[in-house]
TILUM-964935 format. One record per residue (C-alpha): residue number from 1; residue in three letters; chain; x, y, z. Coordinates in Angstrom, 2 decimals, padded with zeros to 5 digits. Example, Ala and Ser with C-alpha at 12.3 -4.5 7.8 and 13.67 -1.06 7.14 Angstrom:
REM TILUM-964935
+-----+------+------+---------+---------+---------+
| pos | code | unit |      xx |      yy |      zz |
+-----+------+------+---------+---------+---------+
|   1 |  ALA |    A |  012.30 | -004.50 |  007.80 |
|   2 |  SER |    A |  013.67 | -001.06 |  007.14 |
+-----+------+------+---------+---------+---------+
This chain:
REM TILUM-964935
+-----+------+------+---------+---------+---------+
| pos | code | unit |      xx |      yy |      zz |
+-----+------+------+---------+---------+---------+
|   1 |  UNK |    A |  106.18 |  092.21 |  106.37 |
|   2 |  UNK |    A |  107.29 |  090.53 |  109.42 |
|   3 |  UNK |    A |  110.45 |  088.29 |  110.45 |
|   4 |  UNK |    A |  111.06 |  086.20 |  113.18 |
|   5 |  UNK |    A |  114.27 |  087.70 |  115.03 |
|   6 |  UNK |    A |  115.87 |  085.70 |  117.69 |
|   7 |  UNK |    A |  117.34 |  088.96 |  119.80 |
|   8 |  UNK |    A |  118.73 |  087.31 |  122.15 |
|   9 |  UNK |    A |  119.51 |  083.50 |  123.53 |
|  10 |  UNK |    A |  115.97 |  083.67 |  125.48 |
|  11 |  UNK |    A |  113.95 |  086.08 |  123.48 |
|  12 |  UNK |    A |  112.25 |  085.86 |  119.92 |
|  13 |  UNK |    A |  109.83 |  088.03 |  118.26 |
|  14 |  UNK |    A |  107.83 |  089.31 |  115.18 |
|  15 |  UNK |    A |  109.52 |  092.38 |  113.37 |
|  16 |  UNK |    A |  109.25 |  094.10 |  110.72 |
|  17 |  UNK |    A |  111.56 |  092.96 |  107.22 |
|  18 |  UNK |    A |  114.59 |  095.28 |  106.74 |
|  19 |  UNK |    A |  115.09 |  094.41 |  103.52 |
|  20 |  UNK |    A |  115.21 |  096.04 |  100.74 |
|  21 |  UNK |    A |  114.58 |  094.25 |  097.46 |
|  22 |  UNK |    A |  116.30 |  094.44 |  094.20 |
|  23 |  UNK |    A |  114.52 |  094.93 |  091.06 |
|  24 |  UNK |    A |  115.17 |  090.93 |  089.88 |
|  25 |  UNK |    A |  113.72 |  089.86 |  092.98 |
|  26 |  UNK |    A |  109.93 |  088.80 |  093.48 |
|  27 |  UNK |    A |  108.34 |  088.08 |  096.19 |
|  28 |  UNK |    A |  107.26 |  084.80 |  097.84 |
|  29 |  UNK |    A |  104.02 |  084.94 |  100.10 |
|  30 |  UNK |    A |  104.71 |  082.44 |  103.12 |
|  31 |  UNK |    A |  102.11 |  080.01 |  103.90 |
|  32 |  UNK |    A |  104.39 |  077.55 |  106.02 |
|  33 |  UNK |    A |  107.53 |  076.92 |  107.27 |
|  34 |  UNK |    A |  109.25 |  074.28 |  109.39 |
|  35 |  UNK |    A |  110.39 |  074.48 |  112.30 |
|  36 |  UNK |    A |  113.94 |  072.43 |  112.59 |
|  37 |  UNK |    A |  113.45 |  071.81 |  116.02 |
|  38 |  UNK |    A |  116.93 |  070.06 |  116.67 |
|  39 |  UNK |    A |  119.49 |  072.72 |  115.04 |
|  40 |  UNK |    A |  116.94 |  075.42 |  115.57 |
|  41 |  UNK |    A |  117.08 |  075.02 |  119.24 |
|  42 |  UNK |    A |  120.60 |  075.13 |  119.11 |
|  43 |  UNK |    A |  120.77 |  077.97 |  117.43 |
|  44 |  UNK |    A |  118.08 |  079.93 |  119.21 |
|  45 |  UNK |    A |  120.06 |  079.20 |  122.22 |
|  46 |  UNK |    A |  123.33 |  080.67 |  121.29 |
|  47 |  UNK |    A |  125.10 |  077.38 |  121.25 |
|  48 |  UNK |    A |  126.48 |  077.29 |  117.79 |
|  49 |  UNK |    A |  130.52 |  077.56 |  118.38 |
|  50 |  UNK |    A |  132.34 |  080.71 |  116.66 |
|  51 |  UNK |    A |  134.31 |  077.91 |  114.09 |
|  52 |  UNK |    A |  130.90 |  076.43 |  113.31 |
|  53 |  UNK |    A |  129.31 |  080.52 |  111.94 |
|  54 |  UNK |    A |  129.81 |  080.13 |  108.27 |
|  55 |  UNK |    A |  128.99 |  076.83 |  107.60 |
|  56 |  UNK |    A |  125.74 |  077.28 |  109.77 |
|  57 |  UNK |    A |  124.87 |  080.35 |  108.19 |
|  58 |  UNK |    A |  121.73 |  079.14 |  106.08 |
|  59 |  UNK |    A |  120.62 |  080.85 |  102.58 |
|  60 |  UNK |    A |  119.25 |  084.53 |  102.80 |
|  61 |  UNK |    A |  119.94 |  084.74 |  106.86 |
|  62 |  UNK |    A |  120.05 |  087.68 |  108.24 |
|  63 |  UNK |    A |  122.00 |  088.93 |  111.21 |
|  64 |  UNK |    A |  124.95 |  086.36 |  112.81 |
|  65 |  UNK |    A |  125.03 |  083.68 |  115.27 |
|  66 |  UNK |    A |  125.98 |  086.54 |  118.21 |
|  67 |  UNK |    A |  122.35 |  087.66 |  117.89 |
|  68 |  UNK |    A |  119.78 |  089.45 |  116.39 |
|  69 |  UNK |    A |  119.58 |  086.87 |  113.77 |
|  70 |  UNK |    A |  116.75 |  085.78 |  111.71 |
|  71 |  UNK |    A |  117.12 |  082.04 |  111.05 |
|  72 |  UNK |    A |  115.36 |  078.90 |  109.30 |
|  73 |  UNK |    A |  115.70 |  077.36 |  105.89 |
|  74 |  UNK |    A |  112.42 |  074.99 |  104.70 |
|  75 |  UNK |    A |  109.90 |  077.74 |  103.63 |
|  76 |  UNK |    A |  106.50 |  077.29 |  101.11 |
|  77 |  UNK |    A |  104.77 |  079.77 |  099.81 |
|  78 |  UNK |    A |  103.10 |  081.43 |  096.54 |
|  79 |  UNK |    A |  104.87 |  082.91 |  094.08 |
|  80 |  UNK |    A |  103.28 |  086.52 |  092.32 |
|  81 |  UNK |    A |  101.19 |  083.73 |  089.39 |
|  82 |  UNK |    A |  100.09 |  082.06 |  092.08 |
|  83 |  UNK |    A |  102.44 |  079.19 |  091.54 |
|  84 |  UNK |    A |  103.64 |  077.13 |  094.92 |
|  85 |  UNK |    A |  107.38 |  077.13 |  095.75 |
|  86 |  UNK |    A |  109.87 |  075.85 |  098.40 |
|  87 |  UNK |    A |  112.27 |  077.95 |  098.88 |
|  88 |  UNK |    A |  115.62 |  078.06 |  101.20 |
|  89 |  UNK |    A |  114.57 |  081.47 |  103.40 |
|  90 |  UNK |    A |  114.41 |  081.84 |  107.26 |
|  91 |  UNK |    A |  110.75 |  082.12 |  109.20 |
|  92 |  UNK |    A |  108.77 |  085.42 |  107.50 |
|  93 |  UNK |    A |  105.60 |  086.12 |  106.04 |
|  94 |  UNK |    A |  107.15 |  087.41 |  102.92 |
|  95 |  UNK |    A |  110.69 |  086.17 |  101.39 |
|  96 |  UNK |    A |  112.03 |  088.55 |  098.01 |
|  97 |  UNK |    A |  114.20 |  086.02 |  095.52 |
|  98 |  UNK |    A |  115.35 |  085.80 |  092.65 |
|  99 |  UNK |    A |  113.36 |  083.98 |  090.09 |
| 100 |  UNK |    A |  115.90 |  080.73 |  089.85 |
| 101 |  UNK |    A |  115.82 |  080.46 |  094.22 |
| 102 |  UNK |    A |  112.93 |  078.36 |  094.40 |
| 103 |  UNK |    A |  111.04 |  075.30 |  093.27 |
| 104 |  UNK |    A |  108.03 |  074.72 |  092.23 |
| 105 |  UNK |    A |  105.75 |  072.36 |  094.05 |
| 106 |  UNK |    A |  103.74 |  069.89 |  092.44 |
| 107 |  UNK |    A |  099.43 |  070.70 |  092.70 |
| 108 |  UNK |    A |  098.97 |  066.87 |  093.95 |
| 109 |  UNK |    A |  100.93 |  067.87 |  098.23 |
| 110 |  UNK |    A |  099.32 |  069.59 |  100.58 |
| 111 |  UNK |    A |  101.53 |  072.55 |  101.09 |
| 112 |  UNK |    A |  102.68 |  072.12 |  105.03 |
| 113 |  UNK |    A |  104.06 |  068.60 |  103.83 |
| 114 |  UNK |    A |  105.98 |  070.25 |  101.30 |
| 115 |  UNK |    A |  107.74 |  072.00 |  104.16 |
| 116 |  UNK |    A |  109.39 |  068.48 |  104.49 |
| 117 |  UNK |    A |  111.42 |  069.27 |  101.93 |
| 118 |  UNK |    A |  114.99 |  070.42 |  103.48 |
| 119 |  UNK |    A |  115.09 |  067.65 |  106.16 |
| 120 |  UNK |    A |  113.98 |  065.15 |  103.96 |
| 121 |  UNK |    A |  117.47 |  066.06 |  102.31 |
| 122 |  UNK |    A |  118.87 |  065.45 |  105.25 |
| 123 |  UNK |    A |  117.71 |  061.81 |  105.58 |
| 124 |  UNK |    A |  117.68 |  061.44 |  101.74 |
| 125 |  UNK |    A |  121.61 |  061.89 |  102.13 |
| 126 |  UNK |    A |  122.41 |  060.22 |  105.18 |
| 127 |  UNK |    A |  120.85 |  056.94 |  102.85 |
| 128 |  UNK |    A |  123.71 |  057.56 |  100.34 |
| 129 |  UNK |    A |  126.64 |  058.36 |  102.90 |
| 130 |  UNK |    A |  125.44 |  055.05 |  103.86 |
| 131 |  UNK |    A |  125.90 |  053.61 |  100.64 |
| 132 |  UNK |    A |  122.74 |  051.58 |  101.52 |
| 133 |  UNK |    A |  122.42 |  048.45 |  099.53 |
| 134 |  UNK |    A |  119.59 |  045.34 |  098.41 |
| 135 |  UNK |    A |  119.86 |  043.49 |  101.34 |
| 136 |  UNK |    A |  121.01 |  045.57 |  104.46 |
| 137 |  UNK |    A |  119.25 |  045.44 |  107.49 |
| 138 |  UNK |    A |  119.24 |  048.73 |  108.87 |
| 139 |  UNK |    A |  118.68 |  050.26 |  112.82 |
| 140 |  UNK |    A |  117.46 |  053.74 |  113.31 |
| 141 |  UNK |    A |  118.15 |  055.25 |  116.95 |
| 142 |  UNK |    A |  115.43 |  057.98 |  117.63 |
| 143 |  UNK |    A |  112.61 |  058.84 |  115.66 |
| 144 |  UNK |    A |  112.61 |  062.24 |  116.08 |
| 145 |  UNK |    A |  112.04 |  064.42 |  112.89 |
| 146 |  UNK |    A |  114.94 |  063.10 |  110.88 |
| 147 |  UNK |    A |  114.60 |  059.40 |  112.44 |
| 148 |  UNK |    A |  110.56 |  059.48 |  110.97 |
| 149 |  UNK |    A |  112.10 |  060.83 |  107.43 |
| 150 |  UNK |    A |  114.95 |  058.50 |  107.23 |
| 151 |  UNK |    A |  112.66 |  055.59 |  107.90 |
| 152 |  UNK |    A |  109.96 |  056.40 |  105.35 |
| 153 |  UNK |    A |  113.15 |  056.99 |  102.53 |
| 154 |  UNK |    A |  114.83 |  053.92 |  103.04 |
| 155 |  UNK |    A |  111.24 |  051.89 |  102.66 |
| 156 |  UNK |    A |  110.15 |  054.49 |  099.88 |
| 157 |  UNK |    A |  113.25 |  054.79 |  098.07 |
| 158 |  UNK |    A |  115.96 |  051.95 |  098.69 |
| 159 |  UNK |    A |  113.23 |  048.95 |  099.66 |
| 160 |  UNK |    A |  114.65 |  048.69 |  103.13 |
| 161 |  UNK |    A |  112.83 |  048.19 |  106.17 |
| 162 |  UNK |    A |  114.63 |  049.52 |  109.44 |
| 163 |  UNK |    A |  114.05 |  048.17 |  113.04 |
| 164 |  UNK |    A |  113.64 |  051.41 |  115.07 |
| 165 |  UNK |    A |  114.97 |  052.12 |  118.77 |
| 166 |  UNK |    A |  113.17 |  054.69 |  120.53 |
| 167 |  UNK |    A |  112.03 |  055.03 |  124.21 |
| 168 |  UNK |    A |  109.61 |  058.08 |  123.96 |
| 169 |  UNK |    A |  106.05 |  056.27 |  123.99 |
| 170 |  UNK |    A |  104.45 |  058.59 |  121.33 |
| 171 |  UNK |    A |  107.23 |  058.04 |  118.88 |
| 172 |  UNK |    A |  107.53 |  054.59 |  119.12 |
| 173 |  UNK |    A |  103.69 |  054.17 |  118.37 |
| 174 |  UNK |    A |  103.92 |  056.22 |  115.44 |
| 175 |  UNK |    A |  106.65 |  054.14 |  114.25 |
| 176 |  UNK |    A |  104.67 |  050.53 |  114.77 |
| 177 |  UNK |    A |  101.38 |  052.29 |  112.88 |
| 178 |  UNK |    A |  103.67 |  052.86 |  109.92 |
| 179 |  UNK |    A |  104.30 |  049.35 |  110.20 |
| 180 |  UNK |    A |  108.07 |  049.28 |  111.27 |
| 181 |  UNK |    A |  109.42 |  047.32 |  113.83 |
| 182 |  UNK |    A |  110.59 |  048.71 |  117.41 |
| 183 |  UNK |    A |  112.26 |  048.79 |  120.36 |
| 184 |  UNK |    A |  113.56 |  050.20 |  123.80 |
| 185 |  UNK |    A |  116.85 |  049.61 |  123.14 |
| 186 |  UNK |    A |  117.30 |  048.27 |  126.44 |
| 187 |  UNK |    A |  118.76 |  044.54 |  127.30 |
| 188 |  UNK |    A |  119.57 |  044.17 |  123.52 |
| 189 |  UNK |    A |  122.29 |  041.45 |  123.14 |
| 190 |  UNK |    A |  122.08 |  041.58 |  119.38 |
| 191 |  UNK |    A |  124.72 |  043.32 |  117.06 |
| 192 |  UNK |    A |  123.68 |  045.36 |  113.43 |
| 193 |  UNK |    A |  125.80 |  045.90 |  110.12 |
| 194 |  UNK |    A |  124.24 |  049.22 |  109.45 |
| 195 |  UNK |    A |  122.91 |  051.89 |  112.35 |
| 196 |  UNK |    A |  121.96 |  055.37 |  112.00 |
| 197 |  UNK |    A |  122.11 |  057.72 |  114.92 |
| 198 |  UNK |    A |  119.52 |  059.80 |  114.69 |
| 199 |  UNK |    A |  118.36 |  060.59 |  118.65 |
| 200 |  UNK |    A |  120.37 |  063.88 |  118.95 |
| 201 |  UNK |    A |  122.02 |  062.13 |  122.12 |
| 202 |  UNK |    A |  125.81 |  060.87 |  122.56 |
| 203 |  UNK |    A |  123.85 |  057.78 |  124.49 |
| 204 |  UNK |    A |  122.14 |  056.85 |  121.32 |
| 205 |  UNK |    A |  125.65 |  057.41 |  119.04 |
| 206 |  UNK |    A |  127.03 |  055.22 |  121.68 |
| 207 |  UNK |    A |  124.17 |  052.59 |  122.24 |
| 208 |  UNK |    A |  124.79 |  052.28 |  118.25 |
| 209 |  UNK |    A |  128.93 |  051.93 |  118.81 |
| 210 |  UNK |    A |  128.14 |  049.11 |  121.85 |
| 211 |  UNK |    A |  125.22 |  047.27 |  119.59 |
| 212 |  UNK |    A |  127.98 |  047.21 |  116.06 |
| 213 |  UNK |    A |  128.71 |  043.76 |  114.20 |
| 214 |  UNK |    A |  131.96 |  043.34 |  112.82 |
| 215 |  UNK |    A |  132.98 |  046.06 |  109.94 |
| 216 |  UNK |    A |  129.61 |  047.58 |  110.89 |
| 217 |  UNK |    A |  128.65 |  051.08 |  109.62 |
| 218 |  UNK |    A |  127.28 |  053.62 |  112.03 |
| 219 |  UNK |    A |  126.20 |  057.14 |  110.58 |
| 220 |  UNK |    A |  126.22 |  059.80 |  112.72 |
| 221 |  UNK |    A |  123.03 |  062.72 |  112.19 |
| 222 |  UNK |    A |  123.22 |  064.64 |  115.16 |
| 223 |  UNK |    A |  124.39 |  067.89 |  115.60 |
| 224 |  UNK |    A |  125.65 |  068.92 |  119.14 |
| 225 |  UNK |    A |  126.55 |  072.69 |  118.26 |
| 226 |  UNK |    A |  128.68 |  073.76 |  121.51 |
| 227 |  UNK |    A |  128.14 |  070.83 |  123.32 |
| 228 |  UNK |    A |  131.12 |  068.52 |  124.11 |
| 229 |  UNK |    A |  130.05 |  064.45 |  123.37 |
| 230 |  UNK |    A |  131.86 |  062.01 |  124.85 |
| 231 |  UNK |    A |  131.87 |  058.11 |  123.85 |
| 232 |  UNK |    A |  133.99 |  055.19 |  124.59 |
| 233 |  UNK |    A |  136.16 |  053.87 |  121.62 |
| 234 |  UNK |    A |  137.25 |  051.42 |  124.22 |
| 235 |  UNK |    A |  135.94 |  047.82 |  124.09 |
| 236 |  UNK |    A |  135.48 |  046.14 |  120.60 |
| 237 |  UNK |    A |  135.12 |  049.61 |  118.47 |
| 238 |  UNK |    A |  138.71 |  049.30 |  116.66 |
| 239 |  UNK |    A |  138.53 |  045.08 |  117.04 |
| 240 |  UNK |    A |  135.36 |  045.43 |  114.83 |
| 241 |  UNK |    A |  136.33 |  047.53 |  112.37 |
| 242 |  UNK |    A |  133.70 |  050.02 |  112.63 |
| 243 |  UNK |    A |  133.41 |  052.86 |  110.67 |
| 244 |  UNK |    A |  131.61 |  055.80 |  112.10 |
| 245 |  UNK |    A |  130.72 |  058.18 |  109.49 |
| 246 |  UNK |    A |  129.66 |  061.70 |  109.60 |
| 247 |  UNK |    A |  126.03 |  062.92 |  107.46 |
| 248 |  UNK |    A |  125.36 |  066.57 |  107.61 |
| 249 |  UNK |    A |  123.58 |  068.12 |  104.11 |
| 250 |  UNK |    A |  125.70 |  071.02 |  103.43 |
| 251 |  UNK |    A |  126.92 |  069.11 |  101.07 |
| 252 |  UNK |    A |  125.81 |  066.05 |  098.66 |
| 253 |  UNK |    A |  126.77 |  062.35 |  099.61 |
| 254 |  UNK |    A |  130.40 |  061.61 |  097.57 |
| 255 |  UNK |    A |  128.24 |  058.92 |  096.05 |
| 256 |  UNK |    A |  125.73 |  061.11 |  094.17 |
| 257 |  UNK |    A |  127.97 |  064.36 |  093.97 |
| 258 |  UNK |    A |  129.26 |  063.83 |  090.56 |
| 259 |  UNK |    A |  126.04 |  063.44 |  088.87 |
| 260 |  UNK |    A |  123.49 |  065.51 |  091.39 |
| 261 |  UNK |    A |  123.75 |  069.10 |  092.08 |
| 262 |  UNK |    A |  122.45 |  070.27 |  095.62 |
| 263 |  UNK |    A |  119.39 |  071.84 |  093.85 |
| 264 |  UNK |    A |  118.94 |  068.48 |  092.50 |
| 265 |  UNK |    A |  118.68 |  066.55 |  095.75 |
| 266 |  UNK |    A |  115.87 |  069.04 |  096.82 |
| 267 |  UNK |    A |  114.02 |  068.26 |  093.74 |
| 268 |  UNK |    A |  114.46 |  064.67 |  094.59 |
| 269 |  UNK |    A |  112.78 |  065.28 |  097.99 |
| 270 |  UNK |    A |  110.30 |  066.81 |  096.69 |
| 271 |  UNK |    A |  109.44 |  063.86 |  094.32 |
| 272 |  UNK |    A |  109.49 |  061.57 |  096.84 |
| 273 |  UNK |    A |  107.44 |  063.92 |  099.53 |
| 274 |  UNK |    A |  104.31 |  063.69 |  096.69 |
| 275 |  UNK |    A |  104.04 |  060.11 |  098.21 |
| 276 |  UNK |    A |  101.02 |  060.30 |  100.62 |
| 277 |  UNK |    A |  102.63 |  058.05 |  102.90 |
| 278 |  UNK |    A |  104.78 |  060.63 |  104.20 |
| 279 |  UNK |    A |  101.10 |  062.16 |  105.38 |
| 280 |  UNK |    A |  100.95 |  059.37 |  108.10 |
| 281 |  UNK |    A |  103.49 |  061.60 |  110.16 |
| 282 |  UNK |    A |  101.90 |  064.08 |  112.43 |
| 283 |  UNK |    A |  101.86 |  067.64 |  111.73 |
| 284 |  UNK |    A |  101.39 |  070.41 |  114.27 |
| 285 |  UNK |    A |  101.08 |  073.71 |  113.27 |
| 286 |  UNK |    A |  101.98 |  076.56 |  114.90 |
| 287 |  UNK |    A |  099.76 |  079.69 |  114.68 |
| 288 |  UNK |    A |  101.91 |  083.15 |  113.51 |
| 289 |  UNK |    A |  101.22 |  084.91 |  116.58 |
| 290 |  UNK |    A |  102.03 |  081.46 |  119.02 |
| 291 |  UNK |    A |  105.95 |  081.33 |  117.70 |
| 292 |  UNK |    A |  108.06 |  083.82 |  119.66 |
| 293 |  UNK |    A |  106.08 |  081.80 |  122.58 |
| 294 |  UNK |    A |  106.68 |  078.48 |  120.65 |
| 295 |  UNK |    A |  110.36 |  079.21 |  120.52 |
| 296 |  UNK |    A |  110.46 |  079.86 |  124.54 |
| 297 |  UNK |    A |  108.96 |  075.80 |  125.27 |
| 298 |  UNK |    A |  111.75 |  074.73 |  122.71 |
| 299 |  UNK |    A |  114.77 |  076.33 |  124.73 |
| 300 |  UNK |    A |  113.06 |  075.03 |  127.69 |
| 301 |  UNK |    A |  113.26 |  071.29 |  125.97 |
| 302 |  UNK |    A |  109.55 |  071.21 |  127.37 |
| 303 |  UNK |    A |  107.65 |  070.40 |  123.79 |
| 304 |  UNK |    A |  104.63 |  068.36 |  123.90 |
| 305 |  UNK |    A |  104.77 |  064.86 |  121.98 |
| 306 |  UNK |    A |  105.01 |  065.28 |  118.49 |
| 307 |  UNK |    A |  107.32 |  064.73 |  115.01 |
| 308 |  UNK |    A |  107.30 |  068.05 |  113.05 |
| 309 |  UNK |    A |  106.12 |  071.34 |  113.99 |
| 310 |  UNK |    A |  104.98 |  073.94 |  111.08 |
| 311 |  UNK |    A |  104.42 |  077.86 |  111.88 |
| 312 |  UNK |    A |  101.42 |  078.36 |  109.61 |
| 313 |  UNK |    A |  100.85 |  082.04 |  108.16 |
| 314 |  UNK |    A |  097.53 |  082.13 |  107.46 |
| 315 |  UNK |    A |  096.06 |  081.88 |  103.99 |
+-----+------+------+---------+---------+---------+
């Protein structure tokens, strides 16, 4: 069965699985997978920093971060009954697990939505690092892939309606047919309580630091890898109290981590991904045979318009 390898920081292709299973493993036929597009350009590029290896190293990954590795963690498939499962396993046609590894899905989703799962996580916990509340008005910088889920879980889940910035055309429409309101960002003289930084650029984590009220919280999503950020603390960033906060999901919000287990938060995603709205994002799926090509436009940074992309095995 094959695996995607990245070989190299400019080459990725199809191979066959190495792996040998164990007898208490069973095997999970892949029908999609997401593509992370942020962290797995990143890593396809051979700019995750040496310090950063183990806690980047995602479930059942093979290889290391110095290449040939075989990388991605948001995969849905069938199960040997039949039964449909997310599971935590890089891009292959087959995964082998053991029987407790995965989840199963709920008949009611269409399967590529499922594949949702893991960076709905993401935005499910940025929400509680937040410690969102009735009543805050909350800003969302970028509505990339995480932006888009973010916004959807604090309507969905907390009641919350966020003003989104975003300057790419196509996002920003998508964002004003869900029914949220927008803008460029640009000539703002207004100030926000709560901000989330989800543009994977230091300009929007410091468009967010210039734009916060007093005692204002502004949580940082982005991941930069290797890439030095620089922002200005200057100006009225200590005056104002503002606390910047790091998200990542690696592990669960304090908040929730006394009562949820990380296996508990996925579940929890995929309750909340059986909610059709979630279907009002646009999915593009990525033929098997188109990803080692796929993989070449994302280190370029020349992707078409578009939210999530999905390699899609076949049936």
């Amino acid at each position: 069965m094959s695996v995607l390898w990245h070989t190299s920081a400019s080459h990725s292709e199809w191979a066959p699985s190495t792996h040998t299973p164990t007898p208490s493993q069973e095997p999970i036929t892949a029908r999609f997978s997401l593509i992370s597009t942020g962290t797995e350009r990143l890593v396809s590029r051979g700019r995750v920093p040496e310090s950063a290896f183990d806690a980047m190293r995602v479930p059942n990954m093979a290889g290391d971060f110095n290449f040939p590795l075989n990388y991605g963690y948001s995969l849905v498939g069938l199960d040997p009954h039949g039964q449909a499962v997310h599971c935590l396993h890089p891009h292959a046609r087959q995964a082998w697990l053991e029987a407790g590894d995965s989840i199963a899905l709920p008949a009611s989703a269409p399967l590529d939505r499922m594949t949702l799962t893991s960076n709905l996580e993401t935005a499910m916990n940025a929400a509680w690092d937040a410690e969102v509340g009735a009543g805050d008005e909350a800003l969302i910088c970028g509505f990339g892939t995480v932006g888009a889920l973010l916004a959807l879980t604090l309507r969905l889940a907390h009641g919350i309606e966020a003003t989104i910035v975003e300057q790419n055309r196509f996002r920003a429409d998508v964002a004003r047919e869900l029914g949220f309101e927008t803008q460029d960002g640009r000539n703002d003289p207004a100030s926000y309580s709560l901000m989330f930084n989800a543009s994977g650029s230091q300009n929007g984590l410091q468009w967010c630091l210039d734009h916060a009220a007093f005692e204002a919280r502004v949580i940082e999503l982005c991941w930069y890898g290797s890439t030095p950020v620089t922002v200005n603390l200057g100006g009225a960033f200590h005056f104002n109290r503002v606390r910047l906060v790091s998200s990542q999901v690696g592990h669960v919000a304090p908040s929730k981590r006394h009562t949820l287990a990380a296996r508990d938060r996925r579940a929890a995603a995929i309750d909340l991904l059986t909610d059709a709205a979630f279907d009002a994002l646009p999915r593009e799926h990525v033929p098997f045979d188109d990803v080692p090509a796929f993989f070449d436009t994302l280190r370029a940074g020349t992707l078409p318009n578009g939210l999530f992309w999905i390699i899609d095995y076949g049936a």
